[in-house]
C-alpha positions, -999 to +999 in steps of 0.1 A: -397+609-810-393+597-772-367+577-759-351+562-726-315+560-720-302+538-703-267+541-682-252+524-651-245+488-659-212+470-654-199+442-643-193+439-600-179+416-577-208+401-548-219+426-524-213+454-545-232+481-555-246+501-590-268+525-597-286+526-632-303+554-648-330+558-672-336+595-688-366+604-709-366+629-741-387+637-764-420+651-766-435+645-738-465+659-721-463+639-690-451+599-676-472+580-657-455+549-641-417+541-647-398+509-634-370+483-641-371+447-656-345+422-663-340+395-681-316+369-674-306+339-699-335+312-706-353+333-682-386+356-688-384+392-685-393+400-647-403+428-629-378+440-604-394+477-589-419+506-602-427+538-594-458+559-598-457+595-605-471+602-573-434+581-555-453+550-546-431+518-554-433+485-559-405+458-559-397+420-564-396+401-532-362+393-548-345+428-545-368+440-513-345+456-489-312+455-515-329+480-541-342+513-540-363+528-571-368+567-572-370+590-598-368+631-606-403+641-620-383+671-634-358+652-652-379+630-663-355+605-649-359+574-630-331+550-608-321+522-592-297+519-568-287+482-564-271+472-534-254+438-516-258+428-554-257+390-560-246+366-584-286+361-597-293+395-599-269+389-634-290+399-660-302+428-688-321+452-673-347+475-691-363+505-677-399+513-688-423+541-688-457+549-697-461+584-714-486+608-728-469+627-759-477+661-764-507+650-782-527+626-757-514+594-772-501+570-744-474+549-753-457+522-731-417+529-742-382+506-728-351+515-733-326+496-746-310+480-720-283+477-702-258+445-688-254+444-653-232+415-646-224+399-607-194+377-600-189+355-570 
């Protein structure tokens, strides 16, 4: 009844830039926190930024100062713009949000992923 969509992911040579997106639909009352994990092989899923309704963020000392995390509260959209990309920021990335459905029920939801890939 609620999904994220994910978009944005490619494959980019060091020092390059993406920017992923993650829309919401459905029925949804309101979203409380969204963010962005990855996963890289024969690693565990990681958090890389969030972002509270209210705009306050929160990012992997990994990505500080390469990635920004925003979203539209009217879109029910949330990005991340990933620049001076490196070859270990390779890896599936998953945007996440916590939302109330029309009927009060909170439900923590990820969408389905998307490949970003960084050559030397």
């Amino acid at each position: 009844q609620v999904q994220l969509v994910e978009s944005g992911g490619g494959l980019v040579q060091a020092g390059g830039s993406l920017r992923l997106s993650c829309a919401a639909s459905g029925s949804i009352f309101s979203i409380n926190a969204m963010g962005w994990y990855r996963q890289a092989p024969g690693k565990q899923r990681e958090l890389v930024a969030s972002i509270t309704s209210g705009g306050n963020t929160n990012y992997a000392d990994s990505v500080k100062g390469r990635f920004t995390i925003a979203r539209d509260n009217a879109k029910n959209t949330v990005y991340l713009q990933m620049n001076s990309l490196k070859p270990e920021d390779t890896a599936v990335y998953y945007c996440n949000a916590d939302i109330y459905s029309d009927y009060g029920l909170l439900i923590h939801y990820w969408g389905q992923g998307t490949q970003v890939t960084v050559s030397s």
